[in-house]
Residue frames as a rotation matrix with the C-alpha (Angstrom) as fourth column:
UNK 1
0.287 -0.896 0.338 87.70
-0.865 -0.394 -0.311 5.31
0.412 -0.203 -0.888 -20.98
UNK 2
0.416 -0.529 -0.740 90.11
0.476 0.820 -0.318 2.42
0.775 -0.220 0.593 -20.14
UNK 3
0.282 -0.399 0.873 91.62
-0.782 -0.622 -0.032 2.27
0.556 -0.674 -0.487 -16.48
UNK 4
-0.123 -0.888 -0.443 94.50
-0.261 0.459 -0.849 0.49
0.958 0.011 -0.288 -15.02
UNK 5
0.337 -0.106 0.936 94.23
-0.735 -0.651 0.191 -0.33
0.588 -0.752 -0.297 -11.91
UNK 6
0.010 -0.298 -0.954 96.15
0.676 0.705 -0.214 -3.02
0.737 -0.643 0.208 -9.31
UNK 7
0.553 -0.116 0.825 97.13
-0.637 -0.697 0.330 -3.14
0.536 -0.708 -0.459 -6.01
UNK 8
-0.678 -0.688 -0.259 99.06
-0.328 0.599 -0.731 -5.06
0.658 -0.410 -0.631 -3.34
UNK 9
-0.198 0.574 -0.794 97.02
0.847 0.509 0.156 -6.98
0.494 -0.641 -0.587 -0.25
UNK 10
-0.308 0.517 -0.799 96.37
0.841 -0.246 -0.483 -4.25
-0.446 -0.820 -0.359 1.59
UNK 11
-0.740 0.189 -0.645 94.76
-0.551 -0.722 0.420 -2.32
-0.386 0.666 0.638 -1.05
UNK 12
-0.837 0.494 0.237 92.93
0.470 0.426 0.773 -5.68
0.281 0.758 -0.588 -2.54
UNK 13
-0.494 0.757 -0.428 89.51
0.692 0.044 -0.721 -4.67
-0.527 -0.652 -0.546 -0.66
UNK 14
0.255 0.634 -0.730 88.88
0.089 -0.767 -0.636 -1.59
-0.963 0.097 -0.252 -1.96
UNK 15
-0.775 -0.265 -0.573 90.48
-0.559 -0.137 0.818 -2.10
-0.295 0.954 -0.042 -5.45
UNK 16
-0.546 0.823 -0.159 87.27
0.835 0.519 -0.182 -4.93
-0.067 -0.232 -0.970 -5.49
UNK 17
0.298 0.954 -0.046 84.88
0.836 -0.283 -0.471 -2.30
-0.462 0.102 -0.881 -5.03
UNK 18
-0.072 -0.214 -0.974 86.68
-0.574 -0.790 0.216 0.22
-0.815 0.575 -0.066 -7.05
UNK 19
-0.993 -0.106 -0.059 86.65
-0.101 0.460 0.882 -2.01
-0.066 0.882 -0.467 -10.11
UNK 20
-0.755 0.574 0.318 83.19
0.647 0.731 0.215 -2.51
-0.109 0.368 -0.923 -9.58
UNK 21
0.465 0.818 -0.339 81.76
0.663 -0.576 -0.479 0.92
-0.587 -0.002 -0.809 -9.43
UNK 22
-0.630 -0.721 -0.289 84.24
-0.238 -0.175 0.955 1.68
-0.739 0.670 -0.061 -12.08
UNK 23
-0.985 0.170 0.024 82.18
0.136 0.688 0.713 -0.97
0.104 0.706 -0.701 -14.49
UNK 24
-0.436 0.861 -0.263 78.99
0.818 0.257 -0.515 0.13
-0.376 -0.439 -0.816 -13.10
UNK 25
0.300 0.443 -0.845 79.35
-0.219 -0.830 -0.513 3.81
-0.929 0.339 -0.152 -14.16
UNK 26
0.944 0.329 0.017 80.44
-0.111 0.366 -0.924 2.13
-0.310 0.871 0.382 -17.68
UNK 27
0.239 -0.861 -0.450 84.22
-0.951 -0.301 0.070 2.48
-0.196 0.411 -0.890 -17.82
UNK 28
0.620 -0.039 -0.783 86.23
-0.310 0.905 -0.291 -0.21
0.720 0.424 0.549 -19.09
UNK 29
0.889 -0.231 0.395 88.93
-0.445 -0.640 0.627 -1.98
0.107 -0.733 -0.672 -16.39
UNK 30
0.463 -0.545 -0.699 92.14
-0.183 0.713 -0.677 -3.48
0.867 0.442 0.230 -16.76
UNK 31
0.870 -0.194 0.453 92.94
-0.408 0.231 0.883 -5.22
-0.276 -0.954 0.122 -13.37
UNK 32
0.140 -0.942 -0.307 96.84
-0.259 0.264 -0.929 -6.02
0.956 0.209 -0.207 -12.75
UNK 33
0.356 0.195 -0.914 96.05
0.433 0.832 0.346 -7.81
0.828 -0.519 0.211 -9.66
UNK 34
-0.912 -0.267 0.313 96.86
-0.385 0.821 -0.422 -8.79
-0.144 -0.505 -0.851 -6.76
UNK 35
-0.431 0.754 -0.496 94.22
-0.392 0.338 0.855 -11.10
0.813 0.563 0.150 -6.92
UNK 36
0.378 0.687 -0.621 93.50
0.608 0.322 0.726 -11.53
0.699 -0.652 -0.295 -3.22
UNK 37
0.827 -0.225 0.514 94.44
-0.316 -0.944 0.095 -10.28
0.464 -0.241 -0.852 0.21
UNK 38
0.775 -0.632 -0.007 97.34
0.584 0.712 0.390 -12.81
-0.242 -0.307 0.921 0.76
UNK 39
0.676 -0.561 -0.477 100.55
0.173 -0.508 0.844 -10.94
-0.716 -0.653 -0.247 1.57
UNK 40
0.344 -0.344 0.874 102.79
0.938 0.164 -0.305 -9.69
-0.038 0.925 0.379 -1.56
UNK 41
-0.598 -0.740 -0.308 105.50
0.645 -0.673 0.362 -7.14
-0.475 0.017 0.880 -2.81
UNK 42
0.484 0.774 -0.408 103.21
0.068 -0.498 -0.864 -3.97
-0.873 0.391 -0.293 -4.19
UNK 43
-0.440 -0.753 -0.490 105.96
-0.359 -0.353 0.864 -3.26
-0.823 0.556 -0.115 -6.74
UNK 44
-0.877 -0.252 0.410 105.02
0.052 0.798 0.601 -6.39
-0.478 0.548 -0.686 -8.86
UNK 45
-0.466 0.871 0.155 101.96
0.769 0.486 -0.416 -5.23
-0.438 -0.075 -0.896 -9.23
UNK 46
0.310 -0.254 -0.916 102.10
0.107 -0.948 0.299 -1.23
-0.945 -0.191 -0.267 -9.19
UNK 47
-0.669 -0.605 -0.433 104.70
-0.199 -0.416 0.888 -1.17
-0.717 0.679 0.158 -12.27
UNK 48
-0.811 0.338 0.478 102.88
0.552 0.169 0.817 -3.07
0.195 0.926 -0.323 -15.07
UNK 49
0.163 0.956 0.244 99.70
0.966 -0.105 -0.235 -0.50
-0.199 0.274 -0.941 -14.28
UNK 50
0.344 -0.241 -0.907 101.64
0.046 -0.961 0.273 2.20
-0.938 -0.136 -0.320 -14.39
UNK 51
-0.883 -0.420 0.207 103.42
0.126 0.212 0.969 0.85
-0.451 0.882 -0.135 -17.65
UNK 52
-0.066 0.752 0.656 99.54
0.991 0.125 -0.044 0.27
-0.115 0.647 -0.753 -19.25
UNK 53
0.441 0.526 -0.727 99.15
0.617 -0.766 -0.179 3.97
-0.651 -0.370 -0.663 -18.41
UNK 54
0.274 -0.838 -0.473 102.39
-0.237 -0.535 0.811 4.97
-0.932 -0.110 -0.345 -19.84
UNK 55
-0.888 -0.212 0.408 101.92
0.323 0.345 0.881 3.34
-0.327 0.914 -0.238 -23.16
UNK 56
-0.643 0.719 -0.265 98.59
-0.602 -0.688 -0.406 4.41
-0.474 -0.101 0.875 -23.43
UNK 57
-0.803 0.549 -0.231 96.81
0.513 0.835 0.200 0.99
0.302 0.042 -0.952 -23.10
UNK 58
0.199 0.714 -0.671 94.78
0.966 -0.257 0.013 2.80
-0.163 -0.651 -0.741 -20.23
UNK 59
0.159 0.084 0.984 94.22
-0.024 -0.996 0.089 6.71
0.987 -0.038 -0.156 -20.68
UNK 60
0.344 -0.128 0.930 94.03
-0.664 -0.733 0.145 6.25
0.664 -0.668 -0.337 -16.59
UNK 61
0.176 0.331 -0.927 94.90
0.209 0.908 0.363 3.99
0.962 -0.257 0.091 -13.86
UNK 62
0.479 0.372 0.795 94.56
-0.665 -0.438 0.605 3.87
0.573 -0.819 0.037 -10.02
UNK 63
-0.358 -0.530 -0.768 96.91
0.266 0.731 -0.628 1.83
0.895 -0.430 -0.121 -7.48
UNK 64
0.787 0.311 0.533 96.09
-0.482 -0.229 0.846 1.09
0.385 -0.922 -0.030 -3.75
UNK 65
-0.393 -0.378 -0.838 97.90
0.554 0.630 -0.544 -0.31
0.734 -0.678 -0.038 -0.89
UNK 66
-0.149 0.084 -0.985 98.03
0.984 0.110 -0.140 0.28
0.096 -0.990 -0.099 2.63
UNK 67
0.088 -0.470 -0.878 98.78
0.715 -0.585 0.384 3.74
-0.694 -0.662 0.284 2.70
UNK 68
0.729 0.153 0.668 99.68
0.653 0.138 -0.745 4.49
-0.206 0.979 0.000 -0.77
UNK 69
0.267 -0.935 -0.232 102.92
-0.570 -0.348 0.744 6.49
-0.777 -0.066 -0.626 0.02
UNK 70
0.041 -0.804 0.593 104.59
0.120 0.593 0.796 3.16
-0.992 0.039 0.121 -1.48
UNK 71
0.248 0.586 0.772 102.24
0.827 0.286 -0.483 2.54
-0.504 0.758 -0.413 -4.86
UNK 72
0.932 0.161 -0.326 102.32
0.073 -0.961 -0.265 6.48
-0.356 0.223 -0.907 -5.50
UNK 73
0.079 -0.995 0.060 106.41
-0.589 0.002 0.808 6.00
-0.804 -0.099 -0.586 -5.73
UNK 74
-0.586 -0.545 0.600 106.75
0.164 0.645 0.746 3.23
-0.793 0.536 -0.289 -7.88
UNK 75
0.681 0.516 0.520 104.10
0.622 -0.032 -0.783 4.59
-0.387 0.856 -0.342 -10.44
UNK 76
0.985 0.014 -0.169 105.40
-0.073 -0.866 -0.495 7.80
-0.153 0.500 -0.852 -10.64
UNK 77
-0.097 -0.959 0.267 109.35
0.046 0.264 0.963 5.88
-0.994 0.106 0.018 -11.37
UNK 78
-0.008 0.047 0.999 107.56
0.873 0.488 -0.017 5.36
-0.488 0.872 -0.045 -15.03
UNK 79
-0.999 0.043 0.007 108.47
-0.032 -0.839 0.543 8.09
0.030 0.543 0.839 -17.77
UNK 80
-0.754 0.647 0.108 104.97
0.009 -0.155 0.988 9.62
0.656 0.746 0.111 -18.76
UNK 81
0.467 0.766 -0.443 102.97
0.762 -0.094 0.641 8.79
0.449 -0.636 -0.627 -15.28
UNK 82
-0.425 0.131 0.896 101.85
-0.556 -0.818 -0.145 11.81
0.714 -0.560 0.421 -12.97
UNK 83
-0.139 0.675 -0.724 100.62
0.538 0.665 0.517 9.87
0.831 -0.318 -0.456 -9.98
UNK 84
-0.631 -0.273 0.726 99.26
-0.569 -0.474 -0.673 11.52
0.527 -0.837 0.144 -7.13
UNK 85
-0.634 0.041 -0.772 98.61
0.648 0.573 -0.502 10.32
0.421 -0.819 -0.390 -3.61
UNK 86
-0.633 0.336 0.697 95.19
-0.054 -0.918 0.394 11.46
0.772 0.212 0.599 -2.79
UNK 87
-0.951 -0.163 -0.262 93.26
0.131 0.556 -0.821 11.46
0.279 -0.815 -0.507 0.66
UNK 88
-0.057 0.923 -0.381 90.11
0.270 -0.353 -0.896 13.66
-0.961 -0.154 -0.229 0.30
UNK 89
0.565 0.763 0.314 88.01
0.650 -0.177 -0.739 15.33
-0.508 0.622 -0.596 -2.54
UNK 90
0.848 -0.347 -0.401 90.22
-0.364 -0.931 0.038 18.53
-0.387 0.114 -0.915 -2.42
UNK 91
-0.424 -0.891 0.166 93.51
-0.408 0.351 0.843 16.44
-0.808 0.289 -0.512 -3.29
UNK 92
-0.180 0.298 0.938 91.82
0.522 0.837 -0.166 14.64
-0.834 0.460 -0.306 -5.79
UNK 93
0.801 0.593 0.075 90.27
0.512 -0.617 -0.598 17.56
-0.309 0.517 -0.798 -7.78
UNK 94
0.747 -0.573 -0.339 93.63
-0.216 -0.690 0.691 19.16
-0.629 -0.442 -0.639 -7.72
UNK 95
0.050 -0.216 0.975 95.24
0.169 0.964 0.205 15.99
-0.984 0.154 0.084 -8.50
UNK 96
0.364 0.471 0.804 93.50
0.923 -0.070 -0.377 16.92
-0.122 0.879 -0.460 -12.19
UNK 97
0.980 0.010 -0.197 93.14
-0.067 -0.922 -0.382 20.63
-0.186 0.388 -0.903 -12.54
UNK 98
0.822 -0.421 -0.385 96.34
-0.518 -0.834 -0.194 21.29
-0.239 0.358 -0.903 -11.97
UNK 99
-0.346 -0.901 0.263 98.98
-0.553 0.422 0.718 18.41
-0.758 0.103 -0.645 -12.38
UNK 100
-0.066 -0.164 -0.984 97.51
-0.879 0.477 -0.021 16.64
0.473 0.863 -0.175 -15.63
UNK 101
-0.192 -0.577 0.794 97.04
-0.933 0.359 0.035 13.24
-0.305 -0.734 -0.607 -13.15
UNK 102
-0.005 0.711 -0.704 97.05
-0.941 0.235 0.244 10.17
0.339 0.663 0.667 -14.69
UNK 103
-0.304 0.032 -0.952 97.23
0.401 0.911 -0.097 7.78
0.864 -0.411 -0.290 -12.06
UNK 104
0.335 0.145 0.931 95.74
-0.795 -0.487 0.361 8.25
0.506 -0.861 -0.048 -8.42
UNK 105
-0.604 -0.461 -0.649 97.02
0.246 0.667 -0.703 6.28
0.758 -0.585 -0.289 -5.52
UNK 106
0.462 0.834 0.302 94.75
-0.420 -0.094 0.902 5.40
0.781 -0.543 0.307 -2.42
UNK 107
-0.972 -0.152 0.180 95.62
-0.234 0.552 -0.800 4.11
0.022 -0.820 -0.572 1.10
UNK 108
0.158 0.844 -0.512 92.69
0.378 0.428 0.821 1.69
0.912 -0.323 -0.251 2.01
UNK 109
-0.294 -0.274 -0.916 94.02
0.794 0.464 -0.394 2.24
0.533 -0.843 0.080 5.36
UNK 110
-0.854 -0.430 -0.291 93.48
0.497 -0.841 -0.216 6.17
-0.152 -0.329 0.932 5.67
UNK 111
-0.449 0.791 -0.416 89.65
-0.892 -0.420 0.166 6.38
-0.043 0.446 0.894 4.37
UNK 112
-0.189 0.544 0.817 86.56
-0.079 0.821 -0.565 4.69
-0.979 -0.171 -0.113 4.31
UNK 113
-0.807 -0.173 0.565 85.35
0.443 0.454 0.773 2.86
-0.390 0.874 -0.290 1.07
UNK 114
0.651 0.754 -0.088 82.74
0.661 -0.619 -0.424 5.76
-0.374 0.218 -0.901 0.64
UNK 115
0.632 -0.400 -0.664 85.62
0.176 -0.760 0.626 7.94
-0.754 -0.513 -0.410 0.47
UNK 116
-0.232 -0.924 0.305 87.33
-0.068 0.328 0.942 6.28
-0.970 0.197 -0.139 -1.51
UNK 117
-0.113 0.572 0.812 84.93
0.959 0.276 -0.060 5.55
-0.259 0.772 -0.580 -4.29
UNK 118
0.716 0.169 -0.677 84.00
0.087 -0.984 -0.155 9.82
-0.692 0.052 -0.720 -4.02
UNK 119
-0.039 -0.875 -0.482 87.67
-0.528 -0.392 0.754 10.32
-0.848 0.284 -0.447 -4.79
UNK 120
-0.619 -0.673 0.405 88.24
0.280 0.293 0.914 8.30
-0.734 0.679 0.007 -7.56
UNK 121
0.415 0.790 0.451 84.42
0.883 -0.230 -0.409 9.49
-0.219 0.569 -0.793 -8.97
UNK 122
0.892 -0.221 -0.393 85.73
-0.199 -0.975 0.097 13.55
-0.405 -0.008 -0.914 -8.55
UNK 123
-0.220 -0.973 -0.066 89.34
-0.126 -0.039 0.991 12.38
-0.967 0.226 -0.114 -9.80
UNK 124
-0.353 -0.082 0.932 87.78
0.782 0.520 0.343 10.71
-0.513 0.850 -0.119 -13.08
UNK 125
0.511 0.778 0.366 85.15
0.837 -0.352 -0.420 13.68
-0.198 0.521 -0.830 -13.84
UNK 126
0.704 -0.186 -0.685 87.74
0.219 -0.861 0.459 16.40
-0.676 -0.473 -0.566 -13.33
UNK 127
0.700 -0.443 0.560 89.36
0.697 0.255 -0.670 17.94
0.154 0.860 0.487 -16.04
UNK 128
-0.380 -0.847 -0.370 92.97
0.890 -0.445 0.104 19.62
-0.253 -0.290 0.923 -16.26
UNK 129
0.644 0.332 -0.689 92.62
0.278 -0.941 -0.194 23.43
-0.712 -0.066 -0.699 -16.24
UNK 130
0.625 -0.204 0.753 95.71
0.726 -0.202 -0.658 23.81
0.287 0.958 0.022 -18.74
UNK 131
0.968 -0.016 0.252 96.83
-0.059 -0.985 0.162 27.20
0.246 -0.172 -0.954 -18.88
UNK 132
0.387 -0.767 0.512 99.57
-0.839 -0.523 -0.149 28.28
0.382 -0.372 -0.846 -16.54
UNK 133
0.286 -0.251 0.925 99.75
-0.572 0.729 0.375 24.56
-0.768 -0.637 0.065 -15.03
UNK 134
0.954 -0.112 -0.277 100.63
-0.203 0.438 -0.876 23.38
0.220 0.892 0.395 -18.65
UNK 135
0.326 -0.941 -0.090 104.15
-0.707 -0.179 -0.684 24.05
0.628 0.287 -0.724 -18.70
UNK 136
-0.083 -0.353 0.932 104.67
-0.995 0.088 -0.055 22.89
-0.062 -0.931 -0.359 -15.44
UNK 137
0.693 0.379 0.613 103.25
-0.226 0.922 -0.313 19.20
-0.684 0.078 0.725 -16.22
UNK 138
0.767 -0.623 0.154 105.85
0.002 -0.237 -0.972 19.51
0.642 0.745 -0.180 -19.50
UNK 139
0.128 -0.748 0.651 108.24
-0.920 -0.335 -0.205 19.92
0.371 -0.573 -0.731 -17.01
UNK 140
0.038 0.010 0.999 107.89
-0.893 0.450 0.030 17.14
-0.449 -0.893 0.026 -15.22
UNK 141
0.951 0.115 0.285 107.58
0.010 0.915 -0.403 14.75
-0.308 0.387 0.869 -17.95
UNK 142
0.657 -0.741 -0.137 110.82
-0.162 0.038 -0.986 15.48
0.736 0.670 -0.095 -18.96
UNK 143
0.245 -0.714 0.655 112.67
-0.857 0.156 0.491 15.53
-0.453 -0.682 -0.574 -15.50
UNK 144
0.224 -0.629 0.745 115.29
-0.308 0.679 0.666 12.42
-0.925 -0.379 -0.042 -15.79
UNK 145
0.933 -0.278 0.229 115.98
0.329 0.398 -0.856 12.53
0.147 0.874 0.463 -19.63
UNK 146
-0.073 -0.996 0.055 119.35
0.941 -0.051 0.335 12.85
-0.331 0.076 0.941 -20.65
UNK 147
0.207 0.015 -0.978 120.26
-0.140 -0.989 -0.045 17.01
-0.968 0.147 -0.203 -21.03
UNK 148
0.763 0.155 0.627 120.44
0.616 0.116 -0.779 18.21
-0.194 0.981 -0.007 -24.76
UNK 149
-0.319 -0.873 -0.369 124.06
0.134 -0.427 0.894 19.42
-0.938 0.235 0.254 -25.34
């Protein structure tokens, strides 16, 4: 599996060791920077992994910043991304079953880099549940087309 994943400076840290225990358990990773922890707009960074996702360069992809409030926003602006803003195991797992997620968002700030690494291990292994949460995902991809007169 291919996986997107950038961040802004206060995310770089743990995107770093998320790429690398990404590549460790074998996945493949397209990094969309930042490329250090020198101060920068998350946006610039945020969209084009959400875009890789949304074309289906990357089947998944993962954004950090501070908080991830911000990152979580500007993915989920792109047609086609589900991103959710997860903090623990239980959001994560969820994250999957039941919304179809194909981007997660982290706060470096809100969790330790054990935590963090868990989540994104329980976000990758988890699979959607389908069913009754189908439709609902179907929904959402469609929210902001133009109505069909």
């Amino acid at each position: 599996m291919k996986i997107a994943i950038g961040s802004d400076h206060a995310g770089f840290q743990y995107k770093e060791k998320i790429k690398e225990f990404l590549q460790k358990l074998g996945y493949t990773v397209k990094d969309f920077g930042t490329y250090s922890a020198e101060q920068c707009d998350y946006p610039v960074f945020i969209r084009p992994t959400a875009e890789a996702v949304a074309r289906g360069e990357c089947e998944r992809g993962i954004v950090l910043g501070g908080s991830g409030n911000g990152e979580a926003m500007v993915a989920n602006k792109i047609r086609g991304v589900r991103c959710g803003l997860c903090w623990n195991i239980e959001s994560a797992k969820l994250n999957r079953q039941h919304n179809d997620g194909n981007v997660l968002s982290i706060g470096e700030r809100m969790m330790t880099p054990e935590m963090a690494l868990e989540i994104v291990r329980v976000w990758l292994e988890t699979k959607f549940e389908g069913g009754r949460h189908l439709q609902r995902t179907k929904m959402v991809d469609v929210m902001g087309e133009p109505p069909k007169l």
